[in-house]
VEXPA-492378 format. One line per 8 residues: their letters; for each residue x, y, z of N, C-alpha, C. Coordinates in steps of 0.001 Angstrom, whole numbers, plus 524288, in hexadecimal, padded with zeros to 5 digits. Layout:
BEGIN
a	X/Y/Z/X/Y/Z/X/Y/Z; ...
! end
This chain:
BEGIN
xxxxxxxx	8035E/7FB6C/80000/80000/80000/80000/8038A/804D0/80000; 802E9/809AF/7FC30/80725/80DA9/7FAD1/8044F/80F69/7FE79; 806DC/81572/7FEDF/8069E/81AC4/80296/8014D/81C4F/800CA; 7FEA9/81B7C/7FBB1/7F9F9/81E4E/7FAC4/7F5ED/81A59/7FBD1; 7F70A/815D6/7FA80/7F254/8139B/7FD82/7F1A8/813A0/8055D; 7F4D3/8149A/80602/7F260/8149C/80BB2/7F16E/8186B/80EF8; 7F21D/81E65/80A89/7F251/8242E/809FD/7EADA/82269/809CD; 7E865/82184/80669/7E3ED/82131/8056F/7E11F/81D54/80769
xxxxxxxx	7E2AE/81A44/80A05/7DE9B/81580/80FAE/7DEBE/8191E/812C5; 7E498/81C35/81471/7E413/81EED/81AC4/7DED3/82405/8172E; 7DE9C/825DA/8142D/7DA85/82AF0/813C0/7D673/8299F/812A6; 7D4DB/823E3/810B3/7D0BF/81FD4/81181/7CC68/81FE7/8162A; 7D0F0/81E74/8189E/7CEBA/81CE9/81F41/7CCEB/820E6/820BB; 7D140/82478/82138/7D11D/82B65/82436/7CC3E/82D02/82145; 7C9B1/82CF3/81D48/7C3E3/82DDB/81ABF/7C088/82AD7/81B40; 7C074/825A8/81C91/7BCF9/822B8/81E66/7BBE9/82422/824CC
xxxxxxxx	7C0CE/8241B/82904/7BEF6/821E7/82F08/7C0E5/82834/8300B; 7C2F9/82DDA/82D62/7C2FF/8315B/82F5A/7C813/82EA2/8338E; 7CB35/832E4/83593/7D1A8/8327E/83809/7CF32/834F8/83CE9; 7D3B1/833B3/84171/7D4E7/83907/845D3/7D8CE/83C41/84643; 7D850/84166/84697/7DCB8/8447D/8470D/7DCC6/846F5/84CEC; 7E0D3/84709/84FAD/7E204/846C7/8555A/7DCBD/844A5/8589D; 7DA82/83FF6/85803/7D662/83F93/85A7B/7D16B/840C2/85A09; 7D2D8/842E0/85543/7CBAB/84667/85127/7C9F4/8416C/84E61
xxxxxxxx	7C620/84065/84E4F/7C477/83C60/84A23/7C12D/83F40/84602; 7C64F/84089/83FCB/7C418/842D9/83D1F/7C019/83E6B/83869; 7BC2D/83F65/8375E/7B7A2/83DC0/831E4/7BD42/83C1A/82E9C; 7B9B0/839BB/82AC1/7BBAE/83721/82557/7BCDB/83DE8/8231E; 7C1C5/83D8C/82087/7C3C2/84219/81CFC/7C184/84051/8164F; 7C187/8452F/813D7/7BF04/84409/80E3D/7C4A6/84402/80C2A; 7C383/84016/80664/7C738/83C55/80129/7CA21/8429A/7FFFA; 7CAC7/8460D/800BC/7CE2C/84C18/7FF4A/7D27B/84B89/7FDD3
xxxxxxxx	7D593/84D9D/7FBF8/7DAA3/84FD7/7FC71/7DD09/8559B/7FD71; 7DE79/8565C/8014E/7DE96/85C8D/80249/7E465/85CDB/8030F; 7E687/86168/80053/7EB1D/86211/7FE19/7EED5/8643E/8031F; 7EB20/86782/805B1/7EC83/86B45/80B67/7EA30/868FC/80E5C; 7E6BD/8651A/80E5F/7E481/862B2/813B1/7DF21/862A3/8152E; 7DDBE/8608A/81889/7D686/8639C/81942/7D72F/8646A/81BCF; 7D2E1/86941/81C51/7D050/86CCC/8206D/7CE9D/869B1/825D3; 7D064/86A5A/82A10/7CF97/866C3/82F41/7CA52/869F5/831EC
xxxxxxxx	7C768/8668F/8339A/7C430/8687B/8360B/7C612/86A1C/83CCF; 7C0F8/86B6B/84106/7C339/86E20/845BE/7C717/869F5/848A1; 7C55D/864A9/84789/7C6AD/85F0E/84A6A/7CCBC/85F76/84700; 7CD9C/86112/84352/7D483/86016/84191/7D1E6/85A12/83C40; 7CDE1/85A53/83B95/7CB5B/85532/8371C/7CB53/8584B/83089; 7CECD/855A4/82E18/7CECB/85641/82AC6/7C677/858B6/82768; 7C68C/85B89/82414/7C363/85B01/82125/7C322/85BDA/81CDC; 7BD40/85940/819B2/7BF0D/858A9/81450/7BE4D/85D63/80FDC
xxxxxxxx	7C1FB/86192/811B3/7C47E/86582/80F69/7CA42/86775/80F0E; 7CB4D/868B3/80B87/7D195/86969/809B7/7D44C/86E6D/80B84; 7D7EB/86EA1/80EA9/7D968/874D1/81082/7DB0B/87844/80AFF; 7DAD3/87C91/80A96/7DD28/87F8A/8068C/7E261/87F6E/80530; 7E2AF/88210/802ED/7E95A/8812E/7FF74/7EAF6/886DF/802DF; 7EFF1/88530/80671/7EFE9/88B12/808A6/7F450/88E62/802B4; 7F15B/893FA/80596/7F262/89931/80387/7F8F8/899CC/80387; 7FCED/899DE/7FFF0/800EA/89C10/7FF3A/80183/8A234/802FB
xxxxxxxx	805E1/8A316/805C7/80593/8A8A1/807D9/80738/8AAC6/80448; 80C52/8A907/8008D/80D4A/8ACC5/7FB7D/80EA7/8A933/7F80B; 80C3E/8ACA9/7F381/80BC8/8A9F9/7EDAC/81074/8ABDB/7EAF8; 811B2/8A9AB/7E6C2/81600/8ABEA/7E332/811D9/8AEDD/7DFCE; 81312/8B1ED/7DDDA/81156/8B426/7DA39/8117B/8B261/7D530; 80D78/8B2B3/7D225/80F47/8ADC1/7CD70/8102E/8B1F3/7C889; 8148D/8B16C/7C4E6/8157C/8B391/7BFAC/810D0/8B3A4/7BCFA; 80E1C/8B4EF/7B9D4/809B3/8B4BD/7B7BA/80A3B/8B865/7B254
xxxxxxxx	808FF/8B567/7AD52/80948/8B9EE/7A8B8/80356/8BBD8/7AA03; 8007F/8BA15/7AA8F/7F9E4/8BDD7/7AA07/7FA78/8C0FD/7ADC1; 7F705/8C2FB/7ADEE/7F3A0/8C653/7B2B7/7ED23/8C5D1/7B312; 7ECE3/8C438/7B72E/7E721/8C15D/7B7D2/7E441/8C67E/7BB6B; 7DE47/8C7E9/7B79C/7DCC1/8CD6E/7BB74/7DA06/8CA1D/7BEB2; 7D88F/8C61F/7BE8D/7D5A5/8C20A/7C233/7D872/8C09C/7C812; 7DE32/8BEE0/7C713/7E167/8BEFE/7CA53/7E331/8B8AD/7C770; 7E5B5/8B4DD/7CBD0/7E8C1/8B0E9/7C9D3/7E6AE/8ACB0/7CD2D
xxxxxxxx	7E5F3/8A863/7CB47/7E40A/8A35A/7CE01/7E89C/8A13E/7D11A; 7E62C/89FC7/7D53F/7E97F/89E91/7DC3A/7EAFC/89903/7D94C; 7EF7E/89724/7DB27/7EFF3/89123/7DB6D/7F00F/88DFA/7E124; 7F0E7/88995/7E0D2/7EF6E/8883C/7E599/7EFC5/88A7B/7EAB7; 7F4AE/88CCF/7EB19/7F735/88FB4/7F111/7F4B9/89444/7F0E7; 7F07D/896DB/7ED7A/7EE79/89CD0/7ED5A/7F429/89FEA/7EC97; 7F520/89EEF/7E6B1/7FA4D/8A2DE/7E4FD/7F769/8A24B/7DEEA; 7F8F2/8A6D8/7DD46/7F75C/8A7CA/7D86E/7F97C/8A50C/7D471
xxxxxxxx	7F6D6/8A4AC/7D037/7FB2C/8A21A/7CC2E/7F96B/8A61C/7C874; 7FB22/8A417/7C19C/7FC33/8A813/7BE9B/7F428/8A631/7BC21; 7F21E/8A336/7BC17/7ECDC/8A228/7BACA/7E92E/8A588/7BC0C; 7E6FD/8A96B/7B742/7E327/8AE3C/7BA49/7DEA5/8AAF3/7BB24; 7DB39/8AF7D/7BDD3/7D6E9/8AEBD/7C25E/7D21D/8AF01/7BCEE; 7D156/8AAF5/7BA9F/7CD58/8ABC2/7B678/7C5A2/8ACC8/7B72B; 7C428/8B0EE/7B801/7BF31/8B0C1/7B9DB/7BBB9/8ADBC/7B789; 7B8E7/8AD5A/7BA2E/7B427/8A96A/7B732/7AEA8/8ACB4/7B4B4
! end
């Protein structure tokens, strides 16, 4: 049995019988993948929501031949890239 099959029995179970964390008996977690983690409820229990992608404090500034009067589409970290803001 490789590293990924027993990666996916242990998140099996943990979604079927729900885990404890310091003594919390958290519910079954939902099939997700969250890149930053989920959002914990007051108990410290995972839930089935994905934390945000945190905010960069500073961006590089990106070279850009256009100029967008719209402004420029964020990429993941909320930093601009050179892709204008196309209205709908």
């Amino acid at each position: 049995m490789n590293l990924s099959q027993i990666f996916l029995v242990f998140v099996s179970i943990t979604f079927v019988y729900g885990y404890d964390t310091d003594g919390v008996h958290c519910g079954p977690v939902c099939m997700i993948y969250c890149h930053y983690g989920n959002v914990m409820d007051e108990r410290g229990c995972p839930l089935c929501e994905c934390n945000p992608a945190p905010v960069k404090e500073h961006c590089e500034k990106p070279m850009c031949n256009d100029i967008c009067s719209q402004g420029y589409v964020k990429d993941a970290d909320g930093c601009p890239t050179c892709e204008c803001i196309i209205p709908q």
